[in-house]
C-alpha positions as a printed Julia matrix, in Angstrom:
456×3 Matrix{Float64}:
   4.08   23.03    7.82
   0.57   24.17    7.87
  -0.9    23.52   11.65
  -4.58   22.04    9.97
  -2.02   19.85    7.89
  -0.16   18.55   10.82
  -3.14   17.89   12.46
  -4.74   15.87   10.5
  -1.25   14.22    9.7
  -1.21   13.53   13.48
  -5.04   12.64   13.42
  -3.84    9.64   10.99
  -1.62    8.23   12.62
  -2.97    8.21   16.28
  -6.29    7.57   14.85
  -5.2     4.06   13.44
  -3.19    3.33   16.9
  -6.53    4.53   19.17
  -8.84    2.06   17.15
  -6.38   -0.48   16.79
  -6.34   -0.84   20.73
  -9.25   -0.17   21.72
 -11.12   -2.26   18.75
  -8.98   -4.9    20.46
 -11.49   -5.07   23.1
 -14.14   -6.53   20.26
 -12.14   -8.35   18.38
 -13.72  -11.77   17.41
 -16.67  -11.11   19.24
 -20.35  -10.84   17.68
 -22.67   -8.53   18.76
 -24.87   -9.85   20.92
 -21.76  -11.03   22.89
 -20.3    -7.59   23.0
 -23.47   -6.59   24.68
 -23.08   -9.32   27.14
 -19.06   -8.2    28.1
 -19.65   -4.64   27.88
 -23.35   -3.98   29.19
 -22.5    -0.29   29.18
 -20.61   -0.46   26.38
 -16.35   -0.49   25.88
 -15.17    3.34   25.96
 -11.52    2.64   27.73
  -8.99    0.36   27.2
  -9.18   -0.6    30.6
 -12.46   -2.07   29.92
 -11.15   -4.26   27.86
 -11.68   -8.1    29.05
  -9.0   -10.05   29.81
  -9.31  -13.27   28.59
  -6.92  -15.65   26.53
  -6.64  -13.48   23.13
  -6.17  -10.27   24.55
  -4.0   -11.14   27.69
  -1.11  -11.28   24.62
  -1.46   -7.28   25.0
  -0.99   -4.85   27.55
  -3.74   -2.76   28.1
  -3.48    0.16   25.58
  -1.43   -1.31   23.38
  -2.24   -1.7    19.86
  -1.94   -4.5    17.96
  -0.24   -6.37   14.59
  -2.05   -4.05   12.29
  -0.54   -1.21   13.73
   2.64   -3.1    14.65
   2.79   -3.59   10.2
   2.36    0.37    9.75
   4.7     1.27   11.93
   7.23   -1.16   10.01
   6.3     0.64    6.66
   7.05    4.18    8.23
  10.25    3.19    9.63
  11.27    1.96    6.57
  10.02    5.22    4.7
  11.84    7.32    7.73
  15.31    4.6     6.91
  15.1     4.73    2.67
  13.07    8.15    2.42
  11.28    6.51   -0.4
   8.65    3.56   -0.62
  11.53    0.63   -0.79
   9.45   -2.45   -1.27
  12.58   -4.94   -0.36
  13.15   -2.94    2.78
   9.48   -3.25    3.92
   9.18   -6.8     3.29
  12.58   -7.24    5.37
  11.24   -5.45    7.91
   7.84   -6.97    8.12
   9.72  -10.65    8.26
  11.38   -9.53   10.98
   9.1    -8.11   13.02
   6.69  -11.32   12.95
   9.75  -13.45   14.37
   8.22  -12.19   17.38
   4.96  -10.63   16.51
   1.4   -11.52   17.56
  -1.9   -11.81   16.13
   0.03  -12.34   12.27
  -2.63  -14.2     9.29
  -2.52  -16.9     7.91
  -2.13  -15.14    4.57
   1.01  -13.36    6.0
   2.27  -16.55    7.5
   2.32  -18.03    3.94
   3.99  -15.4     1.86
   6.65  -14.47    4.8
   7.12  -18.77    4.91
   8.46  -18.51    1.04
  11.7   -18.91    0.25
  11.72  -16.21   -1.81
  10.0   -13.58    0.06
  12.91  -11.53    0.53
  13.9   -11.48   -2.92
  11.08  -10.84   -4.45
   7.72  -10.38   -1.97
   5.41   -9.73   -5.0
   6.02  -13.19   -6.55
   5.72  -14.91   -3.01
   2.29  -13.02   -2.54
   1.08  -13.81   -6.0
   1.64  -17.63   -5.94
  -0.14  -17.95   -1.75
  -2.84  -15.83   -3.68
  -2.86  -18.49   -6.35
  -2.55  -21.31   -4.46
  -5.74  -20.0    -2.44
  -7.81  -20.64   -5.88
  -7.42  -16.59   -6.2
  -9.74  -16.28   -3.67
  -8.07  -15.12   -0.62
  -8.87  -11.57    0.04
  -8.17  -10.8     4.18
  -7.64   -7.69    5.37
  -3.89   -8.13    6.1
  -3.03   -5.69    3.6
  -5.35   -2.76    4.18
  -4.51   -2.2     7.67
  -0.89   -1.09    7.56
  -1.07    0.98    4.6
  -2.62    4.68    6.03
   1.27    6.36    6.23
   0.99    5.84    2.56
  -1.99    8.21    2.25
   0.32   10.7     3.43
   3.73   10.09    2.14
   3.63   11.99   -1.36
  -0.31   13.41   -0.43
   0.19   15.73   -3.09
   0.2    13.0    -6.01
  -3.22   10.58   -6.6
  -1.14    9.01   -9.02
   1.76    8.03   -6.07
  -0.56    7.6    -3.81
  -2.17    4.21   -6.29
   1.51    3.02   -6.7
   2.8     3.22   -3.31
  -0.53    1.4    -2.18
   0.07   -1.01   -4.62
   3.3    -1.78   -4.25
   3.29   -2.19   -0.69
  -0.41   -4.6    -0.53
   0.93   -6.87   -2.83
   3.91   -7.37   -0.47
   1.82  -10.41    1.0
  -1.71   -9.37   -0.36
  -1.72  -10.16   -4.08
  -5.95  -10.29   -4.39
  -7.53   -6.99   -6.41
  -9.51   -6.14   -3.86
  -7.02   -6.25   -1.22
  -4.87   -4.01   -3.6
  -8.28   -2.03   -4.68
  -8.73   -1.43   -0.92
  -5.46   -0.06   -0.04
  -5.48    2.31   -2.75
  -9.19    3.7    -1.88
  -7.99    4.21    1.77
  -4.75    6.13    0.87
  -6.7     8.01   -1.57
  -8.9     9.13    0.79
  -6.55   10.21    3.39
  -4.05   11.98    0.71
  -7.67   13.7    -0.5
  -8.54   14.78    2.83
  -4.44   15.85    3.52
  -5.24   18.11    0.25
  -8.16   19.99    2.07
 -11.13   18.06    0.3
 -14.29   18.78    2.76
 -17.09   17.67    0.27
 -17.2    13.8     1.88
 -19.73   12.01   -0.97
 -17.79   13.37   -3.74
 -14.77   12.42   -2.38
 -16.38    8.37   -1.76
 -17.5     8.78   -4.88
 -14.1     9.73   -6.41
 -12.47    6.82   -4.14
 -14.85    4.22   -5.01
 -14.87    5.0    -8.95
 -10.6     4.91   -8.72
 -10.95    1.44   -6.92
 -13.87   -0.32   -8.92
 -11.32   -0.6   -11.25
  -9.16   -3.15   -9.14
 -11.97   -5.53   -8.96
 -15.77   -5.03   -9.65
 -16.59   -6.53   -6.17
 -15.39   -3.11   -4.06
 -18.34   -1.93   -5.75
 -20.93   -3.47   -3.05
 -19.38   -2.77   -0.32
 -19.12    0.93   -1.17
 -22.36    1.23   -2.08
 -23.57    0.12    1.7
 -21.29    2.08    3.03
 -22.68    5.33    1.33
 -26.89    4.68    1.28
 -27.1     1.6     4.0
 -27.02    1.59    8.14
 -23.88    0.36    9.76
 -25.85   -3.3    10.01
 -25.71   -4.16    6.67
 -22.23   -4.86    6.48
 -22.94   -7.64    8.89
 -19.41   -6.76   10.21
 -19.88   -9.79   12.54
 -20.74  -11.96   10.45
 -19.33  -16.08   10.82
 -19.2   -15.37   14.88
 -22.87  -16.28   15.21
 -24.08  -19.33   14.88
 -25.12  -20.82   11.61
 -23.35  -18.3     9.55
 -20.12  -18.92    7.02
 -17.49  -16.46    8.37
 -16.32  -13.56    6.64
 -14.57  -12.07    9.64
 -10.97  -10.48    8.32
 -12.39   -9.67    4.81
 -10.51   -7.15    3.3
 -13.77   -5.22    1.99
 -16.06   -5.51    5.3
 -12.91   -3.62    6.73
 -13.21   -0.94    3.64
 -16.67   -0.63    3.81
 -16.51   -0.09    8.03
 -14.08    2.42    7.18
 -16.14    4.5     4.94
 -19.07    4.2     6.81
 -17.12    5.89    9.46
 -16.29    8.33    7.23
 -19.57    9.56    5.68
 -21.58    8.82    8.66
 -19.68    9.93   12.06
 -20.36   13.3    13.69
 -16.76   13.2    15.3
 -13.94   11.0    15.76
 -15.49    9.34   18.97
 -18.71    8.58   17.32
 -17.44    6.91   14.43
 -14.82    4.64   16.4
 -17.24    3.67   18.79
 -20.34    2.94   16.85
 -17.15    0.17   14.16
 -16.19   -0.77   17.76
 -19.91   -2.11   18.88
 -20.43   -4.15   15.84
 -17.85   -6.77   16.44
 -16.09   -8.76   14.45
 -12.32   -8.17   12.9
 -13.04   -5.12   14.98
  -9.46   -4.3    16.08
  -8.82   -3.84   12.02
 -11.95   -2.24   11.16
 -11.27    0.43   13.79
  -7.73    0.73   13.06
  -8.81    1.82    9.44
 -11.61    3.94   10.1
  -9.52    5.42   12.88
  -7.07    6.63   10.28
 -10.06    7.94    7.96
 -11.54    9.86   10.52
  -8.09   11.14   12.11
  -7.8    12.69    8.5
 -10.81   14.17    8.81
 -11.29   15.46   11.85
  -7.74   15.84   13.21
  -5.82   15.14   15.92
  -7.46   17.56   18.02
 -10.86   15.23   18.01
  -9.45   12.71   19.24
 -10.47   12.35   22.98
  -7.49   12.91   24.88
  -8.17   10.07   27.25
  -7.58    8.21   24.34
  -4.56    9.72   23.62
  -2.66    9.79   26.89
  -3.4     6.28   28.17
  -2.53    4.48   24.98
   0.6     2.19   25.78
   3.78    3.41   24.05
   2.48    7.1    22.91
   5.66    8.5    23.77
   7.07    6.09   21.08
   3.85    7.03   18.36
   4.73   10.74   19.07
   8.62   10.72   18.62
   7.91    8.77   15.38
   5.9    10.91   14.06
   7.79   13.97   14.72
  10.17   12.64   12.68
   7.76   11.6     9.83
   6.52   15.25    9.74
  10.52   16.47    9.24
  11.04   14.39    6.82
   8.09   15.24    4.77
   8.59   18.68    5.12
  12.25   17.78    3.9
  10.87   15.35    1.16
   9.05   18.11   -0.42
  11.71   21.09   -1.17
  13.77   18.43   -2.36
  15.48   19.24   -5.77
  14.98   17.37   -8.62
  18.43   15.59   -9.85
  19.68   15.56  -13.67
  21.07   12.1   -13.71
  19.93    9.05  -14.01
  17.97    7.48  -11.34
  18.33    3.67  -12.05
  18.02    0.85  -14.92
  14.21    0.56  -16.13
  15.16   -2.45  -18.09
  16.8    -4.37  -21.11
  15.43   -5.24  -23.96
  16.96   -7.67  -26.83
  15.38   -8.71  -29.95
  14.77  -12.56  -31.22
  13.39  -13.87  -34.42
  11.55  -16.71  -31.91
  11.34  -14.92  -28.91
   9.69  -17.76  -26.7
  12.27  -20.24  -27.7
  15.06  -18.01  -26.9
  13.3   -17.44  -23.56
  13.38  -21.08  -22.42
  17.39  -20.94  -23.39
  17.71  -18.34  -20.59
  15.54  -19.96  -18.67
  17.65  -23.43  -19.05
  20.8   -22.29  -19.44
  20.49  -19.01  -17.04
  17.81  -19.44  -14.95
  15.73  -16.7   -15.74
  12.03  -17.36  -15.79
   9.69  -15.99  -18.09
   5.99  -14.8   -18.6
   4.76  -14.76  -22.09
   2.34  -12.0   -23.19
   1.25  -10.28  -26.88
   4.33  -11.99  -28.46
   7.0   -11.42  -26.05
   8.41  -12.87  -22.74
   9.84  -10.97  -20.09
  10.74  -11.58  -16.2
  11.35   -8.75  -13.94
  13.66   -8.73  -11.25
  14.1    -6.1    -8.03
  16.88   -3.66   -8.12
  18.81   -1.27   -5.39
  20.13    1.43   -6.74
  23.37    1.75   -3.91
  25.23    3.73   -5.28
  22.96    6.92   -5.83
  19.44    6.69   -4.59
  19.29    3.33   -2.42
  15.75    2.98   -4.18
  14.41   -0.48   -5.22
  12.67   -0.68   -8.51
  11.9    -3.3   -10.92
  13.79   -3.9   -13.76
  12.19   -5.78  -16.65
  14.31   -8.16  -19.24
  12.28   -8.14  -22.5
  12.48  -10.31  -25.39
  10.63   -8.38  -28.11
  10.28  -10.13  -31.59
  12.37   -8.29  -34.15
  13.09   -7.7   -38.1
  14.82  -10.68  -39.42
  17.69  -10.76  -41.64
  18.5   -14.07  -42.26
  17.81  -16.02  -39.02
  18.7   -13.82  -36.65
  16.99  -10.56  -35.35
  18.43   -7.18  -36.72
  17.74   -4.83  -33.65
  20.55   -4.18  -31.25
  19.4    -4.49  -27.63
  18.35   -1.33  -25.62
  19.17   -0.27  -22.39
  15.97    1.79  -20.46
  17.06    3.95  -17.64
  14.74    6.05  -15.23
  14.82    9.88  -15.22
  13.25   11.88  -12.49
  12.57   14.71  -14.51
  12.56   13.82  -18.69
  11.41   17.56  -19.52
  14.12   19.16  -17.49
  16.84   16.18  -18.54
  15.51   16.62  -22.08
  16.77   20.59  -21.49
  20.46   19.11  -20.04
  20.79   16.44  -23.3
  20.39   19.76  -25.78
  22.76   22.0   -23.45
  25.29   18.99  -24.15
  24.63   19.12  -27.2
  23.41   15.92  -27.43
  20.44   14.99  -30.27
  17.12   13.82  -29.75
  15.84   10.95  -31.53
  12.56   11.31  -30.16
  10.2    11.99  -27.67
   7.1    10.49  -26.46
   3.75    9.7   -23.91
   2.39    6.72  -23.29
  -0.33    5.5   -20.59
   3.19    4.25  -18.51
   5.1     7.21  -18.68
   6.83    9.97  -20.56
   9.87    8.72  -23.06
  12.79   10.01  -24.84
  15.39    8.3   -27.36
  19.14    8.99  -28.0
  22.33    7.11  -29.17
  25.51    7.14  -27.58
  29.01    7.98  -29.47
  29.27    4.33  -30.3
  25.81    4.28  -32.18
  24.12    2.13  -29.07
  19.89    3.15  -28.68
  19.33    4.51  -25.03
  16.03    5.02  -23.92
  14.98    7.25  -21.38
  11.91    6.88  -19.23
   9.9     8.89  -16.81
   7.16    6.5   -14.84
   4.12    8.34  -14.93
   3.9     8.56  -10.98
   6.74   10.89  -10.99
């Protein structure tokens, strides 16, 4: 692998861990306080004051957020794939004994059915919040996913994704994992040009939720004090400490604004606040950017488990390098869904529903309910595969259509190339804003469709 590559790789990941601990040393305290613990200001873990909160950590050890990240790349190291069911099992059972975990986490790892489906757990705390729950819980673990698949934007949004709204359901928690990971897989690429790239970020992420907006736009034209980072630990003030977009803005300030790894750490550090989180993210910003070899290697050697970090991410860096001369497989990869036609297709839905017990969502006409899949038996991956009632032709009163099975292909174009070899006919092909499809039958006249996600 390219030495600037594995640098910066490196730079990631022990840039999260370095201002995880030592932003540990401000967390939950305002500024004016910080200035009253640390009159010469906190440069060394061992600085760090050891009062209630922080006697729960040795000193150089990083915390929960980086605890969380380190679940997500053992899982990716485990499944060699983003395996949302795996994460979330892993997550679970690293809080049975973890410290510093949200309320927000709390909640959605508290549901019954967490483990069977983390998504829906997330998206009903989220709900039951009055949608307005937006902590940082989700942003801080998910830097390894800016450089799992760095080559791909497009994997990059749906790994982010899928792993935020394992707890954190809110757009801009989601919007802020995604800019993060985009901006790490960006700088993995070799991008140097920083505003374009916040630019480029901040445009992909807007979309989520109209909010990131504001906080981008102080972190590009605005001093490091207008994102109030302490804000709610002084008095008279409503706290916003642990909100998922002061964290993304402190990270991109870091980004745009420090002259090396040090400077930007230190000056997210000295504002207070969530600090341990803010620093862990702009930590693994500005390990992207400048590398490993910026980090100060104080830093580095008396961080608590770095023997640990660095055998972990030795064998991150293997597996990527295997991960990417992998060959591409002609066979089916998994189900996509099932889909089955109904002359009424709400009132057949509440049959299943009553009969089966498969809930529904209703949208444009038809219902559906998706469930999680592992594939065991060829990839291990977990996807989601959706049951669709579509409304059909009548004849009579009944729907004419046969149901359809979906299945997932890796590769359509080169499958497409296997189907002809075998002599097999084409129906017909085509691209949507989800993917890339293809239609055949089989002997027995049955409609198979054949779908490519348009992340692969």
């Amino acid at each position: 692998m390219d030495p600037v590559l594995t640098d910066r790789i490196h730079g990631v990941l022990y840039g999260q861990a370095i201002g995880d601990a030592l932003g540990l040393g401000a967390e939950s305290l305002s500024k004016h306080d910080l200035s009253l613990y640390y009159p010469n200001g906190l440069n060394h873990y061992s600085q760090i004051i050891q009062d209630f909160h922080r006697l729960h950590w040795a000193v150089g050890e990083w915390t929960d957020d980086t605890d969380m990240m380190l679940c997500i790349l053992d899982s990716i190291l485990a499944k060699k794939t983003v395996d949302v069911l795996d994460i979330a099992f892993r997550l679970r059972r690293w809080a049975q004994g973890g410290r510093g975990i949200g309320k927000t986490v709390y909640s959605v790892f508290s549901s019954p059915d967490f483990l069977r489906d983390p998504h829906a757990a997330a998206k009903r705390v989220w709900e039951n919040s009055g949608r307005n729950a937006a902590p940082n819980g989700g942003v801080m673990r998910t830097s390894i996913l800016g450089i799992w698949e760095y080559q791909s934007p497009e994997k990059i949004k749906y790994n982010a994704e899928q792993a935020c709204k394992i707890t954190h359901y809110d757009p801009r928690c989601v919007g802020s994992c995604v800019a993060v990971c985009l901006a790490i897989s960006s700088l993995l690429r070799g991008a140097s040009d920083i505003e374009n790239l916040i630019q480029e970020v901040m445009a992909e992420s807007v979309s989520y939720d109209s909010r990131i907006q504001e906080y981008f736009i102080k972190a590009i034209q605005e001093p490091l004090d207008a994102l109030d980072l302490d804000d709610g630990l002084n008095r008279g003030e409503i706290s916003q400490v642990g909100y998922t977009l002061k964290t993304l803005g402190a990270g991109f300030w870091a980004l745009k604004n420090a002259t090396s790894f040090a400077d930007g750490i230190l000056k997210i550090i000295h504002e207070g606040g969530d600090a341990d989180t803010n620093a862990a993210v702009a930590g693994a910003l500005l390990g992207a950017r400048f590398g490993f070899s910026d980090i100060p290697h104080k830093w580095v050697e008396d961080i608590a488990y770095e023997s640990r970090l660095r055998k972990k991410t030795a064998r991150f860096l293997e597996l990527l390098e295997t991960n990417n001369s992998r060959k591409t497989s002609l066979a089916v990869s998994g189900i996509n869904g099932v889909f089955i036609y109904a002359k009424d297709p709400e009132k057949l839905a509440e049959w299943y529903y009553k009969v089966l017990g498969i809930g529904y969502e209703y949208k444009d006409g038809c219902c559906y309910h998706e469930f999680y899949q592992r594939d065991y038996g060829y990839s291990g991956q977990v996807t989601k595969i959706r049951w669709q009632i579509l409304p059909g032709r009548q004849e009579g009163d009944k729907a004419s259509e046969r149901p359809v099975v979906s299945f997932r292909i890796d590769d359509l174009n080169s499958f497409i190339e296997h189907l002809k070899e075998s002599k097999v006919e084409i129906e017909k092909t085509e691209k949507t804003e989800d993917g890339l499809f293809a239609y055949i039958h089989d002997p027995e006249g049955n409609r198979i469709e054949l779908f490519q996600d348009k992340y692969l």
